[in-house]
C-alpha positions as CSV (number, residue, x, y, z in Angstrom):
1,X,-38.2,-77.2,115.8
2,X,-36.0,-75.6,118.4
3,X,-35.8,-72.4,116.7
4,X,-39.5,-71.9,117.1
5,X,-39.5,-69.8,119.4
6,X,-37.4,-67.3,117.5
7,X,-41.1,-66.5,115.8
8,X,-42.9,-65.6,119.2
9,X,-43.4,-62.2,119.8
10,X,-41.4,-59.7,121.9
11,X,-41.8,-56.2,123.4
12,X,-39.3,-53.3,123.0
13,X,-38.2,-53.8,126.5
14,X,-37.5,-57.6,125.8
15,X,-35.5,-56.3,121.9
16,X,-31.7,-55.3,123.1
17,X,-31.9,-53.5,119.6
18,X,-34.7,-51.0,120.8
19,X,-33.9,-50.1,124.2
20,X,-29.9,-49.2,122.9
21,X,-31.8,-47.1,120.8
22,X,-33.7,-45.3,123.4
23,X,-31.2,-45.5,125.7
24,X,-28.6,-43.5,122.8
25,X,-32.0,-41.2,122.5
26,X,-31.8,-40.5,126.3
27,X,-28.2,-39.4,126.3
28,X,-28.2,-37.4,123.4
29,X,-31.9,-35.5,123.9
30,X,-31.5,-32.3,126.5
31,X,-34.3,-32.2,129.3
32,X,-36.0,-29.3,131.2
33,X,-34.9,-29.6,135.2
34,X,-38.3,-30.7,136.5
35,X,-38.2,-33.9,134.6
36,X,-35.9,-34.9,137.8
37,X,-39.1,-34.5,140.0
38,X,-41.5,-37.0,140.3
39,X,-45.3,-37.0,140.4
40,X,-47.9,-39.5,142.0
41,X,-50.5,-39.6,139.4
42,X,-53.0,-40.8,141.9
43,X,-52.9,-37.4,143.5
44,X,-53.6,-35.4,139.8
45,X,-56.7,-34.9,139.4
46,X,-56.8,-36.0,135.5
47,X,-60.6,-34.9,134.6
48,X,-59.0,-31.4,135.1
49,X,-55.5,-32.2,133.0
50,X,-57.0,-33.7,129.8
51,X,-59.4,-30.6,128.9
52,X,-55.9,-28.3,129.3
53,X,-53.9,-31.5,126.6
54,X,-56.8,-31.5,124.2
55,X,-57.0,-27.4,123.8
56,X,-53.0,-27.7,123.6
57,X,-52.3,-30.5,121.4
58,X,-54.8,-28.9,119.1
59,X,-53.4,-25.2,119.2
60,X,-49.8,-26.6,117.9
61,X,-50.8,-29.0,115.7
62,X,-53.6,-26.8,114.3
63,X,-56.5,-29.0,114.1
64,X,-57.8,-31.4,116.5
65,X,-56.2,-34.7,116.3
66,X,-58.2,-37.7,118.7
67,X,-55.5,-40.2,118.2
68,X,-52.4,-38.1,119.6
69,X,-54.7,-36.4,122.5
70,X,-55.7,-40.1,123.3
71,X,-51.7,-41.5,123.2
72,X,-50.7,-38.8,125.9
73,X,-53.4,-39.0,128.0
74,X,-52.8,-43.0,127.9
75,X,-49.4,-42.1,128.7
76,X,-50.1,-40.3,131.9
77,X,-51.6,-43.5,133.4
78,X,-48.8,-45.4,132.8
79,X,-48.4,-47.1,136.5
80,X,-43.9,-46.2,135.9
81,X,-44.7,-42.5,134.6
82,X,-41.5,-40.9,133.0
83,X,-41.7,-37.2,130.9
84,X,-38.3,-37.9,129.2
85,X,-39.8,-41.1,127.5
86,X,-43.2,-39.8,126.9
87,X,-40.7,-36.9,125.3
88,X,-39.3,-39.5,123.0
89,X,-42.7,-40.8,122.0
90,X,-44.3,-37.6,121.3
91,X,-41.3,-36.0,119.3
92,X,-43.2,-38.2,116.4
93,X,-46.2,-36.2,116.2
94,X,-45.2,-32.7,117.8
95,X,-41.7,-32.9,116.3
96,X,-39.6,-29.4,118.0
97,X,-42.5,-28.8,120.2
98,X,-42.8,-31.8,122.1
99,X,-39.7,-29.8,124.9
100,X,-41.9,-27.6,125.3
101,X,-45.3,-29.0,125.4
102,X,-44.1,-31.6,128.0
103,X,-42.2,-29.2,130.4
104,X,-46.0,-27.1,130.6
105,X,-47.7,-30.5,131.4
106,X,-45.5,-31.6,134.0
107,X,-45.1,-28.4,135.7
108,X,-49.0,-28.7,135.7
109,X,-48.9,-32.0,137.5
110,X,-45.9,-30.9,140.2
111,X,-48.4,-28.6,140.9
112,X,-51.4,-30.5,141.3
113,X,-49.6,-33.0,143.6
114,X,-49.1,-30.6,145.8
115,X,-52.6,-28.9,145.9
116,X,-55.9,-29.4,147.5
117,X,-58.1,-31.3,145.1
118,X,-55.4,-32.6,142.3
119,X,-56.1,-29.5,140.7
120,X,-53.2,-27.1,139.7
121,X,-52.7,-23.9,141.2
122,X,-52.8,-21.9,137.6
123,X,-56.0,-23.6,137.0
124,X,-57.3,-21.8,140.2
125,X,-55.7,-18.4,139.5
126,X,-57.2,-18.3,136.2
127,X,-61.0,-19.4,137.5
128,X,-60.6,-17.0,140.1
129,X,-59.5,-14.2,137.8
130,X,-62.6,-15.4,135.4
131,X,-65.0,-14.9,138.2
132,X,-63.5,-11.4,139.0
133,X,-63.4,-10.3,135.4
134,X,-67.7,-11.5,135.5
135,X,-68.1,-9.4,137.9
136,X,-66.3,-6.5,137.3
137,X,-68.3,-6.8,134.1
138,X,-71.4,-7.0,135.8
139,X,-70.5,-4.0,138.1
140,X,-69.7,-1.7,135.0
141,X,-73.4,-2.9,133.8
142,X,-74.9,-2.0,137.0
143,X,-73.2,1.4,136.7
144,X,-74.3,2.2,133.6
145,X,-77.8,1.5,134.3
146,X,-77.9,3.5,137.8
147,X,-76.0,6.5,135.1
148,X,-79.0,6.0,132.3
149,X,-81.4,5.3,135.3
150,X,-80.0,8.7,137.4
151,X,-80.3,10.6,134.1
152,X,-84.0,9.9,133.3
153,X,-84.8,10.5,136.9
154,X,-83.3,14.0,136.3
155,X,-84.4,14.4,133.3
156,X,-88.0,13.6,134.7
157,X,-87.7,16.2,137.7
158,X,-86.3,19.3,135.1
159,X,-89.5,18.5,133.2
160,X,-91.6,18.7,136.5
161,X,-89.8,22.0,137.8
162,X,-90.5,23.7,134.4
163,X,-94.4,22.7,134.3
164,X,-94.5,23.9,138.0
165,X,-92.6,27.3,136.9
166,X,-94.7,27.4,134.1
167,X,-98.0,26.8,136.0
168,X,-96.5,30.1,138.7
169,X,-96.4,32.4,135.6
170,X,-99.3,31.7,134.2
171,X,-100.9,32.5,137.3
172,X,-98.7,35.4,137.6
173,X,-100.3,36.7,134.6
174,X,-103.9,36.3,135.4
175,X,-103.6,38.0,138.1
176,X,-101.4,41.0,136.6
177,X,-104.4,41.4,133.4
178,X,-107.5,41.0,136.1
179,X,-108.4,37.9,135.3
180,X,-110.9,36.8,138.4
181,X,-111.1,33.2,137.0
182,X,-107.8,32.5,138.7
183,X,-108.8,34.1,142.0
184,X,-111.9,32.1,142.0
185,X,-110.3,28.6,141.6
186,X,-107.8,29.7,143.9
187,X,-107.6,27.3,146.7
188,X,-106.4,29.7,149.6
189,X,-109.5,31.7,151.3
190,X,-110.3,35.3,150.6
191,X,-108.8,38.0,151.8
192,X,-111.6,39.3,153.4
193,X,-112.1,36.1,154.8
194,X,-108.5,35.3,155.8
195,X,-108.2,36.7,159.5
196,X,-111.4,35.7,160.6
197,X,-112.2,32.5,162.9
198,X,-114.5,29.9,161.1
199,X,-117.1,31.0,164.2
200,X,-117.1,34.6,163.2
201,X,-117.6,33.8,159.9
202,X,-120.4,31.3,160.4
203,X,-121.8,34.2,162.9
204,X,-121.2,36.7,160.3
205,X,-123.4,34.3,157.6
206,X,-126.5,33.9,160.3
207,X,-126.9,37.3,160.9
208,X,-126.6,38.1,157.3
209,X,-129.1,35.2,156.3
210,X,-131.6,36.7,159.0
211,X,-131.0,40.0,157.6
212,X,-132.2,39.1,154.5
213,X,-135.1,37.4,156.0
214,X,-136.4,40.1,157.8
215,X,-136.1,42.9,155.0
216,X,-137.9,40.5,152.9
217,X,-140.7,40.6,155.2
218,X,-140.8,44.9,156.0
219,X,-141.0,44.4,152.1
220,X,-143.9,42.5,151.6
221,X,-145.8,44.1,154.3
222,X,-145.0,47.3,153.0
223,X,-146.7,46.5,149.6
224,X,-149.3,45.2,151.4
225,X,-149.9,48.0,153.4
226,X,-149.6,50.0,150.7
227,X,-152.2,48.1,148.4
228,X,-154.4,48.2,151.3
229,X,-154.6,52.1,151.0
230,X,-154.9,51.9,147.2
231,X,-158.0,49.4,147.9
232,X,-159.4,52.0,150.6
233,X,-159.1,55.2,148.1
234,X,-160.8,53.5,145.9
235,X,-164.2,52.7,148.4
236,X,-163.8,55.8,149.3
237,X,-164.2,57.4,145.6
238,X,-167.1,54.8,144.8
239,X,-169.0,56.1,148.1
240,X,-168.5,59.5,146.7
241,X,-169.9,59.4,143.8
242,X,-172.7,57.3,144.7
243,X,-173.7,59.5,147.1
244,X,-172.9,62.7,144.6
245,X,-175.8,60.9,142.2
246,X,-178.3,60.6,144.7
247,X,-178.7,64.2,145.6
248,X,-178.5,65.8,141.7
249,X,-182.3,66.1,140.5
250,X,-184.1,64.2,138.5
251,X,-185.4,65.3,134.9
């Protein structure tokens, strides 16, 4: 009975066997410099941090494995946070990438201590050089449509100047062969008309209107006058030779 408690079970801390072990593993393992720095976790900002160890853990190991993303970011909120330990346990699963893996991560969460929001200052650089690459992406777009858009606009006005040049030399023509079609739709006045003030010409239509009026008139009364003298020659050649029958005899 008093060797029950021989049965109970005990941590790795509480096992002398394990923690020589890890203690011969921290002697004999080397470690980056910045393992000597510590980090307050509560000033990481970890909702940016795990993304960054999934995308990693899954580029070295090749496929994406939840249990090993889940132990290191269980690892991170250990309340006594140590990278040469969580070295140890990772050297498991990443084997002779775990140096390197863990010196990237810790640099990551020097950083964000120290910056406004828990975020690291790569993480920054890299959204601000995204949002710089967008646009520059976007201004090359705009470019190129202002360089199609200025080419169709020229394009456009070549088309216009060669109707317009067109449309002089037809004209050109017309007026070289006699063609009096294009002087009569032309728009500008004639040149008889040109130097004169719209009074004159409106004077010069009345008096041309009454013109006409009045040689009408002499016309008719001409013919008049002159049927008239047709109607008298005609009485007068009846009376004639009325009168030439009444004085020839009788028989």
């Amino acid at each position: 009975m008093g060797d029950a408690g021989f049965f109970r079970g005990t941590s790795a801390d509480q096992d002398g066997r394990f923690s020589n072990k890890e203690k011969k593993l921290l002697k004999s393992m080397s470690f980056p410099p910045e393992f000597d720095q510590k980090v307050d976790i509560k000033k990481v900002n970890l909702d940016v941090i795990k993304p960054w160890i999934s995308n990693k853990i899954t580029e070295l190991l090749g496929l994406e494995d939840e249990v090993v993303i889940d132990y290191t970011c269980s690892l991170l909120e250990e309340p006594d946070l140590d990278p040469k330990r969580m070295q140890i346990n990772l050297t498991g699963f990443l084997e002779n990438k775990t140096k390197d893996f863990l010196s990237e991560l810790w640099n990551l969460l020097l950083s964000a201590q120290n910056s406004v929001g828990g975020i690291p200052a790569q993480f920054i650089e890299q959204k601000k050089e995204e949002l710089r690459r967008k646009k520059a992406e976007e201004d090359a777009r705009r470019a190129q449509r202002e360089s199609v858009m200025d080419t169709i606009r020229k394009k456009q006005s070549e088309e216009i100047n060669d109707l317009r040049e067109s449309g002089r030399r037809s004209r050109f023509d017309d007026h070289k062969n006699g063609n009096s079609n294009s002087r009569r739709h032309s728009r500008s006045p004639s040149r008889r008309y040109r130097s004169r003030s719209r009074e004159d010409r409106r004077s010069s239509r009345h008096h041309s209107y009454r013109d006409d009026y009045y040689s009408r008139h002499r016309d008719e009364r001409s013919d008049r006058r002159r049927n008239d003298d047709r109607y008298r020659y005609e009485d007068r050649y009846r009376e004639s030779r009325r009168r030439s029958r009444s004085r020839s005899p009788a028989y």
